[in-house]
Residue, then its C-alpha position, 0 to 999 in steps of 0.5 A: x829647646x825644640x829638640x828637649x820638647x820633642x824628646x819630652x813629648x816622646x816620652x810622655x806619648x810612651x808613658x801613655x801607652x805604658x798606662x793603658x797597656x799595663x792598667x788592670x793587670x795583676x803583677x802577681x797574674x803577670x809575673x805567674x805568666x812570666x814564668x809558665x812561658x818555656x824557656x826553651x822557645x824563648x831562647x829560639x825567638x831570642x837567636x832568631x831576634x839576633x839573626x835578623x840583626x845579622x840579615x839587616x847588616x848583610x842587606x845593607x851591604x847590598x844598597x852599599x855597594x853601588x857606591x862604590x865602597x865595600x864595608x866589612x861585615x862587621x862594620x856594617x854590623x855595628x852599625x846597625x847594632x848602634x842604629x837599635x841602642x840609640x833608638x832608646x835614647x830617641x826615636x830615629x836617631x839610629x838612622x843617623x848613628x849608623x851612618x856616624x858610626x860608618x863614616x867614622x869606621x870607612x870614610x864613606x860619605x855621610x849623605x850618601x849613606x842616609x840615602x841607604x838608609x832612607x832607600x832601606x826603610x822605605x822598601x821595608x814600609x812598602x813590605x809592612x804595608x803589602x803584608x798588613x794588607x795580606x793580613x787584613x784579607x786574610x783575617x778582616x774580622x780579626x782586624x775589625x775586632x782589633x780596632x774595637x778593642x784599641x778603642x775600648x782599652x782608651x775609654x771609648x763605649x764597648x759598642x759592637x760594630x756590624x760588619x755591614x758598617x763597616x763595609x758602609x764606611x768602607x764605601x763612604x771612604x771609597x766616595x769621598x777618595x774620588x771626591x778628593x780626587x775630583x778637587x784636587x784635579x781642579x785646585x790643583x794649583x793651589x793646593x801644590x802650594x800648601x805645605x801639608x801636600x808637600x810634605x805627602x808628596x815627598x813621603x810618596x816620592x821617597x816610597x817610590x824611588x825606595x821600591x825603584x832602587x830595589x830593582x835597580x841594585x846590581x845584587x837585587x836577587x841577593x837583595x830581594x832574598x836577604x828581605x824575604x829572609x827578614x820578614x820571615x825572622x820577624x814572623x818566626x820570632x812572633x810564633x816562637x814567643x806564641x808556642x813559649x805560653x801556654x795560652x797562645x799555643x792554640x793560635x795558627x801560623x797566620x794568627x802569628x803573622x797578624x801579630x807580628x804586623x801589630x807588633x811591627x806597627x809598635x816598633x815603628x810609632x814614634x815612641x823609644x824603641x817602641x816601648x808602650x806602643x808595642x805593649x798596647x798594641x799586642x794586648x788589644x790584639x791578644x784580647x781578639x783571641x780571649x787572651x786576657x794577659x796579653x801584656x805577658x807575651x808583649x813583654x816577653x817578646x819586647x823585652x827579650x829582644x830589647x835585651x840583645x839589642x842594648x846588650x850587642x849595642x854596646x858591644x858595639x858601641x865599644x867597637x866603634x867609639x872606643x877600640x877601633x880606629x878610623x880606616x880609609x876604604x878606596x873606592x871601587x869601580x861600581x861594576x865590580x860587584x856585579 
């Protein structure tokens, strides 16, 4: 019942998001936009979309091999593919499928593999938030006007907010941090025991042993190049999809990047692949630049890539549940794969 309840509230959370990214848009407006976006830049965001898959496969052999194990590539592969399919069904169930999905194909064992996986997602947080905090230097009234226009498209009055209020509120914050800070250092006690700050501190913790792991890893050169290489797919996934619509032509290479740190925040909430999330998300963004339809270009670009990734998940899923059998994989000397 718990787990029917939590896949319901999911869902509902998605339709939400649905209703407020798709509410007042034209379908006539919408399919015109579909069809002015050229073709040809969006089939490179697609091969670009399908690299990244291929770069997070290759990655994740990396954080492997200090187990001891070497999985073939195309194992890694498909389960990373599988980690993007089921994602649809729930969210973050994938981190789970895929370590499944390479038990099954090469023995290794299943905790340590979540280990990996918590040690992948963790360092890619930390490059999420280092990124977003780039960006918002970079583009600080583009970000002031994204946060008014999330609010105006939930209801809430179309007040402009000065500069000076929210350098103010920025103080404000800074104060209360330290007041915090000052409580804490004298509850500390109790506060340790309540479970909200357990469940903080173990976030916290799971971060820094990510970020630890990093640059521990005996191909962490490799490592760090195959991360770089990530985020720069994700990035030139976002600018292909901007040069394939006329409306978004005029952006810049840094306008790109802002919308591939919105567009990242909608695939990591906690809805079905991102589905709602990510529509609302790049609209309130798009807006910023006067671009009423922003929903086209979210939709092509959630669209296409969702597209790979339930078609090359099933291939996948093919591979690993039906057409291929369990194999035993020796474990190696750790300090062979320096």
């Amino acid at each position: 019942m718990k787990k029917l309840l939590q896949y319901l509230l999911f869902l509902s959370l998605t339709a939400v998001l649905l209703y407020f990214a798709f509410r007042g848009v034209s379908w006539h407006d919408m399919l015109d936009g579909v069809k002015e976006a050229n073709a040809w830049w969006i089939g490179a965001s697609m091969v670009i979309g399908y690299a990244a898959f291929l770069i997070r496969a290759r990655r994740w052999q990396f954080i492997i091999h200090p187990l001891g194990y070497r999985p073939s590539f195309k194992h890694t592969y498909d389960a990373v593919m599988l980690t993007y399919l089921a994602n649809f069904a729930m969210p973050r169930m994938g981190e789970v499928v895929r370590c499944g999905a390479l038990r099954k194909s090469d023995k290794i064992p299943f905790e340590s593999l979540l280990g990996t996986v918590v040690m992948e997602r963790a360092f890619d947080l930390i490059c999420l938030l280092v990124i977003s905090v780039s960006v918002l230097f970079l583009r600080f009234d583009t970000f002031r006007a994204f946060w008014t226009n999330v609010q105006a498209e939930q209801g809430a009055p179309d007040v402009a907010t000065p500069a000076g209020e929210y350098r103010l509120y920025i103080y404000v914050g800074a104060g209360l941090l330290v007041a915090m800070a000052g409580l804490f250092c004298v509850f500390r006690r109790r506060i340790r025991q309540w479970s909200l700050i357990s469940k903080v501190k173990g976030l916290w913790r799971g971060l820094l042993d990510g970020l630890k792991a990093g640059f521990r890893l005996q191909r962490r050169g490799a490592f760090f190049m195959y991360t770089i290489l990530l985020w720069v797919a994700y990035w030139l996934q976002a600018y292909t999809v901007m040069l394939a619509m006329p409306e978004t032509l005029h952006l810049s290479a840094v306008d790109a990047l802002f919308l591939m740190v919105v567009g990242g925040l909608g695939w990591v909430a906690p809805v079905n692949a991102g589905i709602g999330a990510y529509h609302f998300l790049i609209k309130c963004a798009l807006l910023i630049y006067g671009i009423d339809n922003g929903v086209v270009f979210a939709t092509i670009s959630h669209e296409t890539q969702s597209l790979m990734m339930i078609v090359f998940g099933l291939f996948s899923w093919v591979a690993v549940v039906v057409g291929r059998r369990p194999t035993t994989v020796e474990k190696a000397p750790t300090s062979s794969f320096n």
